[in-house]
N, CA, C and O atoms as a MOPAC input file, in Angstrom:
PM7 MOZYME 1SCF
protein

 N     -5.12400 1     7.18000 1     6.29100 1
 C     -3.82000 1     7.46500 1     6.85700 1
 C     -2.80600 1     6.52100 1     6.23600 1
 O     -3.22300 1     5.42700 1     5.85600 1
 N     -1.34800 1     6.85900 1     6.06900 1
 C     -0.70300 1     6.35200 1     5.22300 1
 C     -0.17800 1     5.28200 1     6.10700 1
 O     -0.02800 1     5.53200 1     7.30300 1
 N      0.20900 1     3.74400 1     5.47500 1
 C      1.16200 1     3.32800 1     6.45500 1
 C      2.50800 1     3.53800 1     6.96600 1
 O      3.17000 1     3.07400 1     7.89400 1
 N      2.63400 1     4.14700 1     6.31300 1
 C      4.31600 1     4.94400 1     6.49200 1
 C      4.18700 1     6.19200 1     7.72100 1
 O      5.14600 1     6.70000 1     8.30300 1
 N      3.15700 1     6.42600 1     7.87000 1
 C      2.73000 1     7.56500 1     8.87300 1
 C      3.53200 1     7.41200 1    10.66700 1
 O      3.43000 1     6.33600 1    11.25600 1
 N      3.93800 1     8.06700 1    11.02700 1
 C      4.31800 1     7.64200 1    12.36300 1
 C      4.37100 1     9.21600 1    13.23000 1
 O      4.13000 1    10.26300 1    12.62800 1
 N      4.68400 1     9.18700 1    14.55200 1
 C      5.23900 1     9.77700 1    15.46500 1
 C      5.97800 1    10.92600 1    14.74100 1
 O      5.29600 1    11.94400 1    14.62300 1
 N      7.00100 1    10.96900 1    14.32300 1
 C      7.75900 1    11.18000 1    13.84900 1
 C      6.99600 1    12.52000 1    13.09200 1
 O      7.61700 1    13.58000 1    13.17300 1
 N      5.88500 1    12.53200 1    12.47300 1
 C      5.65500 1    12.93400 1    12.13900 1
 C      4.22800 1    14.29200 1    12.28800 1
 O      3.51200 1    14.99000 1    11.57000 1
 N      4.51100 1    13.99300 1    13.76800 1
 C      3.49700 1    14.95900 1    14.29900 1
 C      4.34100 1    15.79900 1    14.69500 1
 O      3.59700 1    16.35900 1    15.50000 1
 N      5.54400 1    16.48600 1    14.80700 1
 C      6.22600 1    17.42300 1    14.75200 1
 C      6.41600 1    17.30200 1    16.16800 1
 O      6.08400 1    18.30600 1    16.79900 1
 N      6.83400 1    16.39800 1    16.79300 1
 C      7.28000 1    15.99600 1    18.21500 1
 C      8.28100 1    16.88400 1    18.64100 1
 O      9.24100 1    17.36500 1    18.03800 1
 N      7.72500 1    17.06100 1    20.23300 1
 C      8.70400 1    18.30400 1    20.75500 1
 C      9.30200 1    17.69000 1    21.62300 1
 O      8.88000 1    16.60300 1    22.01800 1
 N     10.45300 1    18.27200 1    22.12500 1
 C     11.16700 1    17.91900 1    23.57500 1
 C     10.48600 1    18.88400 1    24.70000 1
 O     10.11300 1    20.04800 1    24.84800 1
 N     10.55100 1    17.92500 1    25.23800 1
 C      9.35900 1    18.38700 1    26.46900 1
 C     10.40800 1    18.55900 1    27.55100 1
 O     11.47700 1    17.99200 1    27.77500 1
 N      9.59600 1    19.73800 1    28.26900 1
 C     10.40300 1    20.00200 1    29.81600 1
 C      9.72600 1    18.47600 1    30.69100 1
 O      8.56000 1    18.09300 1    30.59600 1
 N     10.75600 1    17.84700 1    31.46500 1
 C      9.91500 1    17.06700 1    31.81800 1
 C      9.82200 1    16.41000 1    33.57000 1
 O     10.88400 1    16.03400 1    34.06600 1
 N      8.64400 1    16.32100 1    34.33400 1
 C      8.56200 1    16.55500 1    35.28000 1
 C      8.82300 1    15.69300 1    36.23500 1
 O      9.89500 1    15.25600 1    35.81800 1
 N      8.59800 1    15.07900 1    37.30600 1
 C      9.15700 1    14.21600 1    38.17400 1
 C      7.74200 1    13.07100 1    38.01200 1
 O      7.98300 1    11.86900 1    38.11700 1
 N      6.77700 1    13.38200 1    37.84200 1
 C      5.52600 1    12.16400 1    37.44900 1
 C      6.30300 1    11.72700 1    36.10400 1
 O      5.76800 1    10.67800 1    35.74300 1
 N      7.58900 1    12.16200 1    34.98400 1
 C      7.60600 1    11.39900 1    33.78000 1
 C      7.48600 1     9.88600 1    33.58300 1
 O      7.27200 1     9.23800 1    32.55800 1
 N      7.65700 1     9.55400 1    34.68500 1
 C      8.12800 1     7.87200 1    35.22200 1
 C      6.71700 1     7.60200 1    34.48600 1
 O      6.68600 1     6.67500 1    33.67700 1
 N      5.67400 1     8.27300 1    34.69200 1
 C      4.06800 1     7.41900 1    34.37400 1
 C      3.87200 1     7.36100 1    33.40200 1
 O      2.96800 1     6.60400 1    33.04800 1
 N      4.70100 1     8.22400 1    32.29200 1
 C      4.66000 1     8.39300 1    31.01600 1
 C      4.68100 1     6.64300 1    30.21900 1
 O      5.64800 1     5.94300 1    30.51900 1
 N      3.78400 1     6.13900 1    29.40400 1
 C      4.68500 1     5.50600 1    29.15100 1
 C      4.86300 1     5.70700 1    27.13600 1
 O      4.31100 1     6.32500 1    26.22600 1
 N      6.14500 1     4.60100 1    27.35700 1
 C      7.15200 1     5.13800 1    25.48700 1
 C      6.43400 1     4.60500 1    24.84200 1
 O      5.72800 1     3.61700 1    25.03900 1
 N      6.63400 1     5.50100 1    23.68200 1
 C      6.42800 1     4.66000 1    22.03800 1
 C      7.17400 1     4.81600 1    21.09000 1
 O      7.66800 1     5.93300 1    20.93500 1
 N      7.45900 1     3.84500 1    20.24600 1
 C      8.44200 1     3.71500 1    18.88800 1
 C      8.55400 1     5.13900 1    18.12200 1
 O      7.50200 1     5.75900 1    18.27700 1
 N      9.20300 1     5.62600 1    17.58900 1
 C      9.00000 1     6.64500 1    16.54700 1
 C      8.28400 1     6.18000 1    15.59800 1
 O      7.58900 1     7.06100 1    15.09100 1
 N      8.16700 1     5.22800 1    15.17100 1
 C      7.54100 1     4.55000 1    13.88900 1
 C      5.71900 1     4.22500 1    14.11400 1
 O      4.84200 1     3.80600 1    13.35900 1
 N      5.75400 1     4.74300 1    15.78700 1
 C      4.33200 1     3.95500 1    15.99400 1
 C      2.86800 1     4.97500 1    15.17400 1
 O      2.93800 1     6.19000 1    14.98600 1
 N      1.84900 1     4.24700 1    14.86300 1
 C      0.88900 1     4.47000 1    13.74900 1
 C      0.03800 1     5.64600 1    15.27500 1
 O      0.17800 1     5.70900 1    16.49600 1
 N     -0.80700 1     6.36900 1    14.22600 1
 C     -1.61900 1     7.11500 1    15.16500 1
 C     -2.70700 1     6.70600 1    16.03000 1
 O     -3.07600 1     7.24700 1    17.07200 1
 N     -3.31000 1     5.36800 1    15.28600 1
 C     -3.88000 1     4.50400 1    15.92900 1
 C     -3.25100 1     4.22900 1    17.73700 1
 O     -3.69000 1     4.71700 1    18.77800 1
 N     -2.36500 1     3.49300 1    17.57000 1
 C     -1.56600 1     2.92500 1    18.78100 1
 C     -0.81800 1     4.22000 1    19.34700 1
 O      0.02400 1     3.97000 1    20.20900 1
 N     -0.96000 1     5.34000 1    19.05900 1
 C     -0.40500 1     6.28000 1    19.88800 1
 C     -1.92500 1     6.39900 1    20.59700 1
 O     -2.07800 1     6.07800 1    21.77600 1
 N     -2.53200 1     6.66800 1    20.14300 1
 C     -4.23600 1     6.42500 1    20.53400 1
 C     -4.48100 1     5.51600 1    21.43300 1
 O     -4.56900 1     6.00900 1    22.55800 1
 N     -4.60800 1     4.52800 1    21.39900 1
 C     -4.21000 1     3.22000 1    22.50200 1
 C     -3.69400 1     3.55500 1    23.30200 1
 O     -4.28200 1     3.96500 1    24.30200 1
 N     -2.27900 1     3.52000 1    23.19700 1
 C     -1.35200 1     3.79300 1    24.43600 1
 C     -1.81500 1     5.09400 1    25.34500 1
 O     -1.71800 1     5.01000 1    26.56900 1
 N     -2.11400 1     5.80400 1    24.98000 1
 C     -2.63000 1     6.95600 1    25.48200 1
 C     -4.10500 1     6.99500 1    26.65700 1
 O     -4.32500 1     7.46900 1    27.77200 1
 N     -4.81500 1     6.25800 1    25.70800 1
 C     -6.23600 1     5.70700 1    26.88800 1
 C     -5.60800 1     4.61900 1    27.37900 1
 O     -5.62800 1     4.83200 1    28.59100 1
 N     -5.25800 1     3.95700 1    27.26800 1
 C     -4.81000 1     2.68700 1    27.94100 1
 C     -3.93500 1     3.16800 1    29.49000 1
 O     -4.14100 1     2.65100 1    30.58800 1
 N     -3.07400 1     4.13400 1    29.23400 1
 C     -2.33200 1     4.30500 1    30.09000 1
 C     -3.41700 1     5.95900 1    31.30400 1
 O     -3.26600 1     6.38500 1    32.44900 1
 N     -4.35100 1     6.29700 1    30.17600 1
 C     -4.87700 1     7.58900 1    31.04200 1
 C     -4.29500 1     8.90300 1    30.78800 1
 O     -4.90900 1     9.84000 1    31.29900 1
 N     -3.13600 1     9.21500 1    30.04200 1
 C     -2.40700 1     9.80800 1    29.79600 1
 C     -2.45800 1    10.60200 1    28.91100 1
 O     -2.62400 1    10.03800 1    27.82900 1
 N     -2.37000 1    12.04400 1    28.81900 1
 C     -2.61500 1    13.05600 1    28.03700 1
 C     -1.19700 1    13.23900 1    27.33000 1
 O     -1.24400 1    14.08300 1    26.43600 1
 N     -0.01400 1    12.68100 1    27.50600 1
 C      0.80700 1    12.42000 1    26.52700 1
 C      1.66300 1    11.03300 1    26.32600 1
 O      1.80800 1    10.16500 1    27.18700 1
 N      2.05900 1    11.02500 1    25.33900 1
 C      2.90100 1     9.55800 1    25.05100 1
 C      4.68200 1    10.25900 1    24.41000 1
 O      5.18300 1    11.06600 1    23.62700 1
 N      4.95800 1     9.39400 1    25.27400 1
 C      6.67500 1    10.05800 1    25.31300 1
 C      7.14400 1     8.96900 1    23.61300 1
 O      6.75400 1     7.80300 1    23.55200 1
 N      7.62700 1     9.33500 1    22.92100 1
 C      8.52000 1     8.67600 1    21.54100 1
 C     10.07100 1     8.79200 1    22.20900 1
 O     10.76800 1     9.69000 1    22.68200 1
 N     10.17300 1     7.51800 1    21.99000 1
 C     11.23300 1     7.13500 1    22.78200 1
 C     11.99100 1     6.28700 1    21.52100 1
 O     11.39000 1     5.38200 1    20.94200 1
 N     13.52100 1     6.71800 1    21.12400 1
 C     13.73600 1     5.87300 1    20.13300 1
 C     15.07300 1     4.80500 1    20.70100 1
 O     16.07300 1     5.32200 1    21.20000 1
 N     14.98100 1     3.66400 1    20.59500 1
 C     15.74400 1     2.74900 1    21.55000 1
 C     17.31600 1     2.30200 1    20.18900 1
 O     17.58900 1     2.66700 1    19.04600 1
 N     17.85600 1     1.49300 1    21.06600 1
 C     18.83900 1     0.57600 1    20.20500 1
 C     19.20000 1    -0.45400 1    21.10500 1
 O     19.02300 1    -0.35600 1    22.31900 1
 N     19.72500 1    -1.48500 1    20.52300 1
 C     20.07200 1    -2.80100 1    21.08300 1
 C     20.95000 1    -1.93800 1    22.59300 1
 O     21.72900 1    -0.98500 1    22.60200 1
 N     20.38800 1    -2.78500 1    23.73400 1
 C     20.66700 1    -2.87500 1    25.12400 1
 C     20.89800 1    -0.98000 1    25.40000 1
 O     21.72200 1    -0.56500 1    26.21500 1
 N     20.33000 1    -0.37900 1    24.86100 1
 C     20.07400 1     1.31300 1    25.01900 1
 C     19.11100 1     1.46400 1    26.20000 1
 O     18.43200 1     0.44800 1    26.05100 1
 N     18.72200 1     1.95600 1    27.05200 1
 C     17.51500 1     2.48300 1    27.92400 1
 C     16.82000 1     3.37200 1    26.76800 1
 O     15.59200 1     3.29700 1    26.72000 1
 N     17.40700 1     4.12600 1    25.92000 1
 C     16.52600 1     4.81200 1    25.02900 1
 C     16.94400 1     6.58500 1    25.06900 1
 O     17.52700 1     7.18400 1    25.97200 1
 N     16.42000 1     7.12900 1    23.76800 1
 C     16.91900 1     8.70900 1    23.81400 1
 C     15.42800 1     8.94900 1    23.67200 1
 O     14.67000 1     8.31300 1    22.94000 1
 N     15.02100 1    10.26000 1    24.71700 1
 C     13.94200 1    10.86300 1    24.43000 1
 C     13.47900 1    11.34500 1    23.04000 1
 O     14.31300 1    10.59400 1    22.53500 1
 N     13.00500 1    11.81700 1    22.15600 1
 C     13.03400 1    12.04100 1    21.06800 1
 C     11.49800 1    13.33900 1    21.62200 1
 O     11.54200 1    14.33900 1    20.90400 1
 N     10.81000 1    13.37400 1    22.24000 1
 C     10.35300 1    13.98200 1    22.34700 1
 C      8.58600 1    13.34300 1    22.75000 1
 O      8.54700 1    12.14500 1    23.03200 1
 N      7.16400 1    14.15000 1    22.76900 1
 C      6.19300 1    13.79400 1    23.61300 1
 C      4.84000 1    14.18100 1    22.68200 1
 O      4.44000 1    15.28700 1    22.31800 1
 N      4.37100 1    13.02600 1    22.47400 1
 C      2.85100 1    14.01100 1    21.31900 1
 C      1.93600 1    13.87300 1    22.54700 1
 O      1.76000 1    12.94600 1    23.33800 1
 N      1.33300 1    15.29100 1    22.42400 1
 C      0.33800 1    15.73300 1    23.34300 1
 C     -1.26800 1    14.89200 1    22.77500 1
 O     -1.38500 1    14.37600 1    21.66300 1
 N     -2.30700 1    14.92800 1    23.77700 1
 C     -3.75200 1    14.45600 1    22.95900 1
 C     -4.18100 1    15.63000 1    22.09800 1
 O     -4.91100 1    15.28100 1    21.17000 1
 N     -3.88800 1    17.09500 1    22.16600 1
 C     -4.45800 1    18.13600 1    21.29800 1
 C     -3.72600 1    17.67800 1    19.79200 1
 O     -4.35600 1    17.47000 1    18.75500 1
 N     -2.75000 1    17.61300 1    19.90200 1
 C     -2.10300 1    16.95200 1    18.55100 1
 C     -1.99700 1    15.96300 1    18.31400 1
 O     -1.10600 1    15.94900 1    17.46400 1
 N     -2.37000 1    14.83100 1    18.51400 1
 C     -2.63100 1    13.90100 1    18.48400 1
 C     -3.89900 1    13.81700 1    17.67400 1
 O     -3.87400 1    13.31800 1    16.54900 1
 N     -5.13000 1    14.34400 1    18.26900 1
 C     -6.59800 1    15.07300 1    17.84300 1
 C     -6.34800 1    15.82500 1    16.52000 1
 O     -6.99000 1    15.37200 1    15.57200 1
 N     -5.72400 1    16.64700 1    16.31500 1
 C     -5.76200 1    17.69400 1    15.35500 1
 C     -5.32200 1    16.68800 1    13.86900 1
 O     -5.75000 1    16.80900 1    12.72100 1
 N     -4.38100 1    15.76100 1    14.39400 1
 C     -3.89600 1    15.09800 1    13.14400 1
 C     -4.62900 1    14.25800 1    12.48200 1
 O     -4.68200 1    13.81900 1    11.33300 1
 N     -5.48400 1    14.06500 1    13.99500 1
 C     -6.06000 1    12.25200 1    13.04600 1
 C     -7.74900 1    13.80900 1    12.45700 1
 O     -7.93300 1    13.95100 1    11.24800 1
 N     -8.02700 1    14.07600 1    12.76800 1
 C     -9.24200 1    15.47400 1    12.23900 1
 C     -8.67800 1    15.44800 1    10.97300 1
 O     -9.34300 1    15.03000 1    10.02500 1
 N     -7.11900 1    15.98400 1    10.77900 1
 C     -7.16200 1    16.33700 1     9.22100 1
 C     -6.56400 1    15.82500 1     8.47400 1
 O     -6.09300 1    16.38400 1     7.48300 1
 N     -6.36500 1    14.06100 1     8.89100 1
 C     -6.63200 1    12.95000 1     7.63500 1
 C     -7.49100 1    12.13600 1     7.66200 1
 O     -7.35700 1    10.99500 1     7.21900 1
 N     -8.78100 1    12.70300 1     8.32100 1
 C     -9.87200 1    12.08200 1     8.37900 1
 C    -10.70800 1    12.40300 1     6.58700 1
 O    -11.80800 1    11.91700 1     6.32300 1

């Protein structure tokens, strides 16, 4: 996997999003598939919200990689 690889690049959608989003928790656009991986078991969570921030921002949704895509990506740069 490349290091340049990120979020960003799993074709992230904007998600309808529900009143549990609060449990969601964010990740960088830039973050590696690895640590979307992490964050994901770590938190229990079948998705990880990409959240792209700026100095003193709360942050703009950018959108949510699911574990099926998440799965499918790291399969076909395995």
């Amino acid at each position: 996997m490349p290091a340049t690889w990120g979020a960003r690049s799993l074709g992230v959608r904007s998600p309808a999003v529900s009143r549990r989003a609060g449990r969601i928790r964010p990740a960088a656009p830039d973050s590696t598939a690895v640590e979307l991986a992490e964050l994901r078991a770590r938190t229990r969570s079948p998705l990880v919200a990409v959240v792209e921030r700026r100095d003193g921002d709360p942050g703009r949704l950018l959108g949510v990689v699911t574990a099926t895509r998440l799965l499918e990506h790291l399969l076909q740069t395995a």
